[in-house]
C-alpha positions, 0 to 999 in steps of 0.5 A: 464521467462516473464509473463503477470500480466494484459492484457485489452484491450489497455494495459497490464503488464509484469513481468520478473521472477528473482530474483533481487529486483524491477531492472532487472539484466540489462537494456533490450528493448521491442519490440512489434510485431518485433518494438521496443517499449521501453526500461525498467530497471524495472522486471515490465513494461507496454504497452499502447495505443493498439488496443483491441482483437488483437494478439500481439508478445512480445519479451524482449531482452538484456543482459542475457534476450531475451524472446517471447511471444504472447498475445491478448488484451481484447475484449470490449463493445465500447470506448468513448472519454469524450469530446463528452460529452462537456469536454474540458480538458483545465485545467480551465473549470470545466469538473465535469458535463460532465464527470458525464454524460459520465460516467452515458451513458457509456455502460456496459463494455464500455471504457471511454477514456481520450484523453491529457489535464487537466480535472478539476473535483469534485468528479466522481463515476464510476460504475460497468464493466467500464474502464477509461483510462487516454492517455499520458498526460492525467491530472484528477485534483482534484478541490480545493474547499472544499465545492465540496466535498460532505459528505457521512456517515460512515454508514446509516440505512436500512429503511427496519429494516435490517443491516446498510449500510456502505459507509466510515471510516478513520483509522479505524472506520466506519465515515462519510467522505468526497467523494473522486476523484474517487470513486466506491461503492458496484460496480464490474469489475471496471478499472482504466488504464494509463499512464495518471494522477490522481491528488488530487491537495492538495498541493494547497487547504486546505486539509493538513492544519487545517483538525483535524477541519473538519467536516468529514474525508478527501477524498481519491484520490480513494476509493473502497468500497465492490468492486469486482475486481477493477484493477489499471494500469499504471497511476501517482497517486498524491498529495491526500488529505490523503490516495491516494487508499483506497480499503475498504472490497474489494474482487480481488484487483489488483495494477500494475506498479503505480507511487503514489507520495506527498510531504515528509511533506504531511500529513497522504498520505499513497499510498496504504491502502487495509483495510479488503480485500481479495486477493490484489496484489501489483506488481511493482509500484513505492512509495514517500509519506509522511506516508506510502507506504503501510499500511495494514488494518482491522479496529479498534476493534469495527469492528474488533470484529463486521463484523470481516473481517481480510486482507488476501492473500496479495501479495506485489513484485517488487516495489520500496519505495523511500520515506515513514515513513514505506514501508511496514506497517501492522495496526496499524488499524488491529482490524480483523487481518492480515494472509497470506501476503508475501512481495518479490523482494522489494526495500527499499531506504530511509524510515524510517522503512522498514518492520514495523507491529504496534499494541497496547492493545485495538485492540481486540482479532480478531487481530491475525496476522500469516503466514507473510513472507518477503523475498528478499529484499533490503534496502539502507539508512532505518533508521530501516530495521525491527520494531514490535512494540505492543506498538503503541500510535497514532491515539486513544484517550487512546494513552498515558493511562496507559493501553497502555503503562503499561509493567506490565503482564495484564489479557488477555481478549477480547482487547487483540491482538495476534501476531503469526509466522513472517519470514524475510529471504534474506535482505540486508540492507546498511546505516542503523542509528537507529536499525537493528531490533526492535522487542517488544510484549506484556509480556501478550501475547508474540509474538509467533515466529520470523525467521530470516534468510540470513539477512545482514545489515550494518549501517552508519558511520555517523549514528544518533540516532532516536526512532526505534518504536513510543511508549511512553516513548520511548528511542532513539537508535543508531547502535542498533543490534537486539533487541527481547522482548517477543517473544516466541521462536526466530531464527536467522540463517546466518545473520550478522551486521557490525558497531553495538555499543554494543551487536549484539543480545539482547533478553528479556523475551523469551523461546527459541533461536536459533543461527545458523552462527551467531556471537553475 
């Protein structure tokens, strides 16, 4: 079955209904009213460059595949093209002021369209019912000047007595931070779309370089913050300089067939960080960072037990990790929790750890985390395919306090995390080196339950040994089968491992265990 994930009004976004992991079966060809169009080998594929509220005929053919279906493209307001505005997309004039001013006379629910060339900017602020659309060959460039970037605060008072206002935060806290290329603030229906490119140019500014230094927390490629139905299609997204896209408290966020990029050794560019938010999806986009792809987030404690905004609806499928310390992460910033999240139809290639959740005492009692379900998915050359880890000791000033990495029983009390239900089922994993699975809760507060079911994983011949979670005094391991502490009540059924060095299955601390085809 073929579907639509995203029809505006110059490109759309299909998903083929199967069930391979990111590739279809086989390779197909796209044709657009009876032309052909393209040929994919992705379940999700793009069109762009169509004419708006205009009736198209879309077929997919190939082997075992031919399926037809007819849409309309989204009526809209007007287009403008930015060099009416004086941009001269040339890659050397500074564009900022022009495309500031395109952006400012753009009408309600009008389309600012960015023909190919390099546009050289600062920071932009888009606003509500707006869609910027970067053409084929389209470059939005990010200025290596520092000093371009303006400061804004993590929150500011209301001069009328009220709530403070919150406008950024980094890893989890409320705190002033640098502007970022794109953002949008409080706005709603706003729409970024390819199959240009959105570049932070950080490789060649000093963003990666003596930050720890900075007066504030570095910018992001695109920072959504209490936006209503944001929307990304199509578009590059690259080399920022620390998170690429931040949506933050955001409601209706929609991520589809993405390329989001940086080099291995950049630091801190995670691709996609959704912190705090209702309902995301994200579909068939491509991932080769230098942290994590994706990173689920609801904030340290302190807004964690004030607003207490937890990540939920979460829907993650059909995309491809090439490259990232972790591929699909939860935290360890989840001070308000995680719930309802399911991960499908995913293709992991040579990450360090596949599906990793990572939390620590001091995250607080509202970090409850439940219903998390990863399904289908496969894994060539993942060091660690699965990793829960309660002893998570970055990104805090107590990280190597006693009280993180004591395994003594503490009392349970306000900064406490919980950990509730986890189910794996239908992973192949080939090449792996460190643990198959590694799974570690809190003596004080086990984790409730893990499932896992029809899991295949195989490790390397040449297999080296590596640290499976990131906690203090932490060992390394090798070929390490599964591995359970503190988890309450355990499942493991028709899953097998091949190559491991000692026991397949070690479980500590436990209450129950249920073994169904499985030969420890």
């Amino acid at each position: 079955m073929l579907n639509i994930l995203y029809a505006g009004s110059t490109s759309t976004c299909f998903e083929l209904e199967n069930n391979a992991p990111y590739y279809a079966p086989a390779p197909f060809t796209v044709y657009l009213d009876g032309k052909k169009r393209c040929e994919s080998e992705a379940n999700v594929f793009s069109l762009f460059s169509l004419e708006p509220d205009t009736e198209h005929t879309l077929r997919v053919a190939g082997d075992g595949v031919d399926e037809t279906l007819t849409f309309r493209t989204k009526a809209e307001r007007c287009a403008l093209d930015v060099r009416a505005f004086g941009a001269a997309g040339d890659g050397v004039s500074d564009d900022t002021e022009a495309i500031r001013a395109a952006i400012a006379c753009l009408p309600t629910g009008g389309r600012l369209y960015f023909p190919a060339g390099t546009y050289l900017t600062a920071p932009q602020t888009l606003k509500s019912h707006m869609t910027l659309e970067l053409a084929e060959g389209a470059i939005l460039l990010g200025t290596t000047d520092r000093s371009r970037y303006p400061v804004i605060p993590g929150t500011a008072s209301d001069l009328d007595g009220g709530d403070e206002v919150h406008f950024g935060g980094f890893e989890g806290d409320p705190k002033p931070m640098y502007l970022s290329l794109l953002t949008a603030q409080y706005a709603a229906d706003v729409t970024i779309v390819g199959p240009g490119r959105v570049d932070g140019n950080a490789q060649n500014s000093d963003w990666w370089t003596g930050f720890e230094t900075f007066p504030a927390a570095r910018a992001r490629l695109m920072f959504f913050n209490r936006c209503e139905n944001v929307t990304v299609h199509g578009v590059h997204a690259c080399n920022s300089p620390s998170w690429q896209l931040h949506p933050y408290y955001c409601k209706n966020v929609a991520f589809y067939d993405l390329f989001i990029s940086a080099p291995k050794v950049s630091p801190n560019t995670d691709a996609i960080d959704p912190e705090s938010c209702d309902v995301v999806d994200v579909i068939g986009c491509r991932f080769s960072v230098g942290d994590d792809c994706i990173a689920i987030k609801s904030g340290k404690i302190a807004l964690g037990s004030t607003l207490n905004v937890p990540a939920d609806h979460h829907t993650i499928r059909n995309c491809l990790m090439d490259f990232g310390h972790g591929a699909v992460v939860l935290g360890s910033e989840i001070g308000a929790g995680v719930r309802n999240l399911k991960v499908s139809q995913c293709y992991f290639r040579g990450t360090d750890r596949g599906l990793r959740i990572k939390s620590r005492r001091g995250r607080g009692k509202n970090c409850i985390i439940d219903n998390v379900a990863f399904e289908n998915i496969r894994m060539d050359g993942v060091l660690t395919p699965i990793a829960i880890n309660l002893w998570y000791n970055c990104c805090d000033p107590d990280r190597f306090s006693e009280y993180v990495w004591s395994r003594e029983k503490l009392p349970v009390d306000e900064r406490t995390p919980h950990m509730g239900r986890f189910r794996f089922s239908d992973l192949t994993c080939t090449g792996a080196e460190v643990a198959a699975c590694y799974i570690d809760g809190l003596p004080e507060a086990p984790i409730e339950e893990v499932t896992l079911e029809r899991v295949r994983v195989s490790f390397a011949e040449d297999a080296r040994p590596g640290v499976p979670i990131m906690e203090n005094f932490a060992k390394q391991r090798c070929r390490l089968g599964l591995y359970f502490d503190n988890v309450r009540r355990i499942r493991v059924a028709d899953t097998s491992l091949e190559g491991v060095d000692g026991q397949k299955l070690i479980a500590e601390h436990y209450e129950s265990i249920e073994k169904t085809n499985f030969e420890d």
